[in-house]
MARBA-3410 file (N, C-alpha, C, O; in Angstrom, 1 decimal):
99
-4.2,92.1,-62.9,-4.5,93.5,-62.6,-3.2,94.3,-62.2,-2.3,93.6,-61.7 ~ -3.2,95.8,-62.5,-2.1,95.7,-61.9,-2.2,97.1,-60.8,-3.1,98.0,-61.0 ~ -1.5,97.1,-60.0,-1.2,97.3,-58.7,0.0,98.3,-58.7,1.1,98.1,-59.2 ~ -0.4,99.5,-57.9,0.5,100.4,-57.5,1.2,100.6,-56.1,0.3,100.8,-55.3 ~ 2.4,100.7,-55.5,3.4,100.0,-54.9,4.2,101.6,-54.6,5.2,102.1,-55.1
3.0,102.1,-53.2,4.0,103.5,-53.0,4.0,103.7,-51.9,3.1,103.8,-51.2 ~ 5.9,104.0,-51.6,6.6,103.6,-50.2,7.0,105.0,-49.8,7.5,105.7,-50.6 ~ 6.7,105.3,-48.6,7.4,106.7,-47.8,8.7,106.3,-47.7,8.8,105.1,-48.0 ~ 10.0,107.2,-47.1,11.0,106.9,-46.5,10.6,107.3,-45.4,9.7,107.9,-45.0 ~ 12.4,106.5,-44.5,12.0,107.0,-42.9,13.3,108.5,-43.9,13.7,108.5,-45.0
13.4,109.4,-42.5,13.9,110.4,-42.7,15.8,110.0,-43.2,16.1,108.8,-42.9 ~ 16.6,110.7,-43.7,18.1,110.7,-44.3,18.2,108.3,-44.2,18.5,107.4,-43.4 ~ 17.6,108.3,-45.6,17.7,107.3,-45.9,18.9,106.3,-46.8,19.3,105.2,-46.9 ~ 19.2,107.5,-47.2,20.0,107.3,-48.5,21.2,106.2,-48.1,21.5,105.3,-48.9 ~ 22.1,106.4,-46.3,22.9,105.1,-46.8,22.3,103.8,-46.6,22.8,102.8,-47.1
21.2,103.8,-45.9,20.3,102.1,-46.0,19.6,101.9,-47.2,19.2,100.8,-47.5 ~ 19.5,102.9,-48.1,19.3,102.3,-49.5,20.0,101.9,-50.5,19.7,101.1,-51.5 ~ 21.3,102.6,-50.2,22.5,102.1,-50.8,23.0,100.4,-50.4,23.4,99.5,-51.1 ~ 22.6,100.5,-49.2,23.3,98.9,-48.8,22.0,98.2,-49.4,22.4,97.2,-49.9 ~ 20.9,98.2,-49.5,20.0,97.5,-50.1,19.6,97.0,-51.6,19.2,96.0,-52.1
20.1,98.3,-51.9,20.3,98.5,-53.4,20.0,97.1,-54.7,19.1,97.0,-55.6 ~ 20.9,96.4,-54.3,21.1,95.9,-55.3,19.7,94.3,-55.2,19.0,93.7,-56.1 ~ 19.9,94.2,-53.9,18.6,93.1,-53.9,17.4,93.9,-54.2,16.7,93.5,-55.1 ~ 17.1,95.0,-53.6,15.6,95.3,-54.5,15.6,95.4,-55.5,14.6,95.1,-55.9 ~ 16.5,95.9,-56.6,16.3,96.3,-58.2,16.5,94.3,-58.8,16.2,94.1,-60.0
17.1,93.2,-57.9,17.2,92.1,-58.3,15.5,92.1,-58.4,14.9,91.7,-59.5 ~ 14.7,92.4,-57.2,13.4,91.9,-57.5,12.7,92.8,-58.6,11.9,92.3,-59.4 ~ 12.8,93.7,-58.6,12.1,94.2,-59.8,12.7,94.0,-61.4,12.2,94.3,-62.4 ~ 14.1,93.4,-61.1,14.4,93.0,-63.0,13.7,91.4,-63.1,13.6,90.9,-64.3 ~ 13.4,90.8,-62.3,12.5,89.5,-62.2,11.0,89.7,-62.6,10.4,88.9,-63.3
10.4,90.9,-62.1,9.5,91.1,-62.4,9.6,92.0,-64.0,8.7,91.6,-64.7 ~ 10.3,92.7,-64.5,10.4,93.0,-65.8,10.7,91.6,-66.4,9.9,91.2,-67.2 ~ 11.3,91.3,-66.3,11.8,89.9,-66.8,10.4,88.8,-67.6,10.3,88.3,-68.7 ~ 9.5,88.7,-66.1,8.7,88.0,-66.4,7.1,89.3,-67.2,5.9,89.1,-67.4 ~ 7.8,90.3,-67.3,6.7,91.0,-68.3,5.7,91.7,-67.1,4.6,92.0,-67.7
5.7,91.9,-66.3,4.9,92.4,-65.1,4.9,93.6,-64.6,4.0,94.0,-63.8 ~ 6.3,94.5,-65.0,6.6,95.6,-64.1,6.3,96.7,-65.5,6.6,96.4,-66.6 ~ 5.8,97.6,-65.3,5.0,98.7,-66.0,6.2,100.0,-65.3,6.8,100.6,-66.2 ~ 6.5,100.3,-64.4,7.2,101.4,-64.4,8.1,101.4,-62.7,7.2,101.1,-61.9 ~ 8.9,101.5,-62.3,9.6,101.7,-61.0,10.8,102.3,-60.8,11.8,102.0,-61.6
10.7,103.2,-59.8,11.6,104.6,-59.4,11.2,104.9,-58.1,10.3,104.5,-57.4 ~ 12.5,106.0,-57.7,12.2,106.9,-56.7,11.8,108.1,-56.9,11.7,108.6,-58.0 ~ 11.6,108.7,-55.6,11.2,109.8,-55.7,12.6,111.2,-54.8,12.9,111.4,-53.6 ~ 12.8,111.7,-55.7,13.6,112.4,-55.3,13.0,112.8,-53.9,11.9,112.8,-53.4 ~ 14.3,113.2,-53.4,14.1,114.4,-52.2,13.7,115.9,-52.3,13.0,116.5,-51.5
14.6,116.6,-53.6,14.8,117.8,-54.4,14.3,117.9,-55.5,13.8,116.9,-56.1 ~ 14.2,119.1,-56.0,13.6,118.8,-57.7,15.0,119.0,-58.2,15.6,120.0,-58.4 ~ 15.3,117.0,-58.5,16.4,117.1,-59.4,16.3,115.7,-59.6,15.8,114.9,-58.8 ~ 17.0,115.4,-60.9,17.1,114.1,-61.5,18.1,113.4,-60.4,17.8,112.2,-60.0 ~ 19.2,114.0,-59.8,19.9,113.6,-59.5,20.5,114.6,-58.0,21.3,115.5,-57.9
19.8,113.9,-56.9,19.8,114.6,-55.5,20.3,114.7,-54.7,19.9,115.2,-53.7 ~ 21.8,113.9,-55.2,22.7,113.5,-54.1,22.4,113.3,-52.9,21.4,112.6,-52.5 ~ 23.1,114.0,-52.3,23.2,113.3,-50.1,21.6,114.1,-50.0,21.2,114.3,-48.9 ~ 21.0,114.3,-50.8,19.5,114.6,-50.1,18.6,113.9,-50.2,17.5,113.9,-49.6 ~ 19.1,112.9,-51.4,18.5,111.3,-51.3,17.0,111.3,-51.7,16.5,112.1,-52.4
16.4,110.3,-51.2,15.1,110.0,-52.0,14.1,110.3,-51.0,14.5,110.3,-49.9 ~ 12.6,110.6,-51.1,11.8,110.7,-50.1,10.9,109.3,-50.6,10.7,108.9,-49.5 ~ 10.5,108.7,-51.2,10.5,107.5,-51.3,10.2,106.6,-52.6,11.1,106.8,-53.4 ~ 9.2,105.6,-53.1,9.7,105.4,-54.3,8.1,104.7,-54.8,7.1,104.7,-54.1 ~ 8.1,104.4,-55.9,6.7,104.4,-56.9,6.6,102.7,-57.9,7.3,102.7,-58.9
6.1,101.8,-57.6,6.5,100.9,-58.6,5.0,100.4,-59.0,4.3,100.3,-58.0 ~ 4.3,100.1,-60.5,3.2,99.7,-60.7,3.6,98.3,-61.9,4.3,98.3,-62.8 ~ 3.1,97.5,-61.6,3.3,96.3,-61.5,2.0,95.1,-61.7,1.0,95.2,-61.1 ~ 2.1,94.3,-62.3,0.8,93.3,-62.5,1.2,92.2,-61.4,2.2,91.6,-61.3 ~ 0.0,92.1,-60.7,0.2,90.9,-59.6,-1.2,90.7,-59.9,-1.9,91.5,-60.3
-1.7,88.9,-59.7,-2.8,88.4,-59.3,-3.5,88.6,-58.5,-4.5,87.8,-58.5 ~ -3.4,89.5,-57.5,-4.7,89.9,-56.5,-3.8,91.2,-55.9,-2.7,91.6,-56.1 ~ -4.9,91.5,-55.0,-4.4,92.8,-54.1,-3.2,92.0,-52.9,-2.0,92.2,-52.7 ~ -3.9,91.2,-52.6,-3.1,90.3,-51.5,-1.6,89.9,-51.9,-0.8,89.9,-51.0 ~ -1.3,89.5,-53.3,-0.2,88.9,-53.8,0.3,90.6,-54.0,1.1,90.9,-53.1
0.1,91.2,-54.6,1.2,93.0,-54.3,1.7,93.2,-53.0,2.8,93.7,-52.5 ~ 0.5,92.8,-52.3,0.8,92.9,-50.7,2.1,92.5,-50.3,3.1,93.1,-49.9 ~ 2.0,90.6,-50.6,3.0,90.0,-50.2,4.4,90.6,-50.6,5.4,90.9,-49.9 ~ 4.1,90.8,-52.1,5.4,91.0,-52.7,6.0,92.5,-51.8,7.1,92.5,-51.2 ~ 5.5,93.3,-51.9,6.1,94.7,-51.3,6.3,94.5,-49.9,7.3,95.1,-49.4
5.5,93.8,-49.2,6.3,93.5,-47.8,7.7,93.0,-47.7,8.5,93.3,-46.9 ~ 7.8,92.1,-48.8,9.0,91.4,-48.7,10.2,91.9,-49.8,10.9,91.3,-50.5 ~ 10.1,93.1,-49.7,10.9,94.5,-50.4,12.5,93.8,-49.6,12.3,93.0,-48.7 ~ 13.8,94.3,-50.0,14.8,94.7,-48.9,14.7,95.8,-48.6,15.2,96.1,-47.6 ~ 13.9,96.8,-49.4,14.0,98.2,-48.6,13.1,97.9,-47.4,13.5,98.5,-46.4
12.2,97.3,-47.2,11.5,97.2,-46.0,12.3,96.7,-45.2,12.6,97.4,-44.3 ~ 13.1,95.3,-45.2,13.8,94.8,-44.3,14.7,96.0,-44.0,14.4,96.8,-43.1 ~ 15.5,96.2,-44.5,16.5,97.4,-44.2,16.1,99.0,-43.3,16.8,99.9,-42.8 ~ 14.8,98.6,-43.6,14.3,100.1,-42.7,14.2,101.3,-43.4,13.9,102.4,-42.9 ~ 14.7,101.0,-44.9,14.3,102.3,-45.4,13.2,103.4,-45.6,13.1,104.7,-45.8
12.2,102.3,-45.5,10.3,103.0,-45.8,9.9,102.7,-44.3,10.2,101.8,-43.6 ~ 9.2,103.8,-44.0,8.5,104.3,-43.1,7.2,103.4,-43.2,6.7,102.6,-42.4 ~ 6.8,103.8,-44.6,5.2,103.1,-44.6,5.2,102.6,-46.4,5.6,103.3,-47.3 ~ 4.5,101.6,-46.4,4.2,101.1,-47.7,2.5,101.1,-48.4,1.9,100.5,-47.5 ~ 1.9,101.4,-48.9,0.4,101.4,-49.3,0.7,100.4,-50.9,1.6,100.5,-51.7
-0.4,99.9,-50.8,-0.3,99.1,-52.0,-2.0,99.5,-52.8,-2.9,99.1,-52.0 ~ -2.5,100.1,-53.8,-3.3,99.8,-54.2,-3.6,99.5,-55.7,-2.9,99.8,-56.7 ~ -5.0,99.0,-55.8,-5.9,99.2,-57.4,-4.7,100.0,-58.1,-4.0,100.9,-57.7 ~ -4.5,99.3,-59.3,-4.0,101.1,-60.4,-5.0,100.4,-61.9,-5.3,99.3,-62.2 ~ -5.2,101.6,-62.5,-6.0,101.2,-63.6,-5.2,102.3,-64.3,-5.1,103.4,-63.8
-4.5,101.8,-65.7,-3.9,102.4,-66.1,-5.0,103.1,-67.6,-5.6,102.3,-68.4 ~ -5.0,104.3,-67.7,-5.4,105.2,-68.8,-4.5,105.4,-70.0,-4.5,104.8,-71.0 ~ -4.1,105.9,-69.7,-2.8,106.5,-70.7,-1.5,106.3,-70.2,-1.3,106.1,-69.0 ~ -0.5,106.3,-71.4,-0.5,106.5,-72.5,-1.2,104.9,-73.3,-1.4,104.8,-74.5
END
């Protein structure tokens, strides 16, 4: 099933996501890898593709995991979590419609 994966930031995040950077997008090219990840990004701060020093307010990933509990796991063990970037994480149901 797959499962939606959406993270607040804490407030001016941007250089603890930079230092994290590269281990989280490691876990989600694993999960593309293994055919699982359906879509993952941030969410700007601004309306702009590209928001510089105003950075991200937080970020969106939906994803096929075998239960509610196994998304759980997996998003707890984010580096943006370790790092302190997200304030708060919610994981739920996603049933995809379209396209």
């Amino acid at each position: 099933m797959l499962y939606a994966v959406i993270s607040e930031d804490v407030e001016n995040s941007l250089s603890l996501r930079k230092t994290a950077r590269p281990a989280h997008l490691e876990r989600l090219e694993q999960l593309k890898a293994q055919g699982r990840l359906v879509l993952a990004g941030p969410c700007p701060a601004i309306d702009s593709n590209d928001p510089g020093e105003a950075g991200f307010s937080g970020s969106i990933v939906i994803a096929e995991f075998g239960s509610l509990e196994a998304a759980q796991v997996w998003a707890d063990a984010d580096p943006y979590v370790a790092a302190g970037v997200y304030q708060s994480v919610s994981v739920k149901p996603f049933k995809k419609v379209l396209p």
